[in-house]
C-alpha positions in Angstrom: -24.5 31.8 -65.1 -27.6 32.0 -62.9 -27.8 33.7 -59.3 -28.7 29.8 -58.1 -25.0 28.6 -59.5 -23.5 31.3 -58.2 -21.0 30.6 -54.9 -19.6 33.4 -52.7 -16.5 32.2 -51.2 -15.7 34.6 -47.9 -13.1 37.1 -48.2 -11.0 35.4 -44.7 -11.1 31.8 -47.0 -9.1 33.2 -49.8 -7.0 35.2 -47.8 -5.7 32.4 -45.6 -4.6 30.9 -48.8 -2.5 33.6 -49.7 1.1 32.9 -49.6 4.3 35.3 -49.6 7.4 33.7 -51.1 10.4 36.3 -51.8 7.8 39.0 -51.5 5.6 37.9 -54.1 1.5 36.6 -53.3 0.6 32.9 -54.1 -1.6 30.2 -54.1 -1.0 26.8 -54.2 -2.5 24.6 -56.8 -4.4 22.5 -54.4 -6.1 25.5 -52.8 -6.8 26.9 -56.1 -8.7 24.1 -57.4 -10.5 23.5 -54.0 -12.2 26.7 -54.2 -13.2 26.3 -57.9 -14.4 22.9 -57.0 -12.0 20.7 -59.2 -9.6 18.0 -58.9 -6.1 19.7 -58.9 -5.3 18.0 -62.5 -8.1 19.4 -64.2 -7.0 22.3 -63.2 -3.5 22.2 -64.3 -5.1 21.2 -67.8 
């Protein structure tokens, strides 16, 4: 992968999609797929 396709996502992005359910970190599927830049489905695949 080349420095051009290359995306930094802020650390405060990610975080703020950080979930705590029964003490345990998640992320939902839909946030997930928004920062890779997918469809949720395709990323279930």
């Amino acid at each position: 992968m080349s420095k051009q396709e290359l995306s930094i996502i802020p650390n405060e992005i990610i975080i703020n999609k950080i979930y705590l359910f029964r003490d345990i970190k998640v992320m939902l599927d839909t946030d997930l797929a928004e920062l890779f830049g997918v469809e949720t489905r395709l990323l279930k695949q």
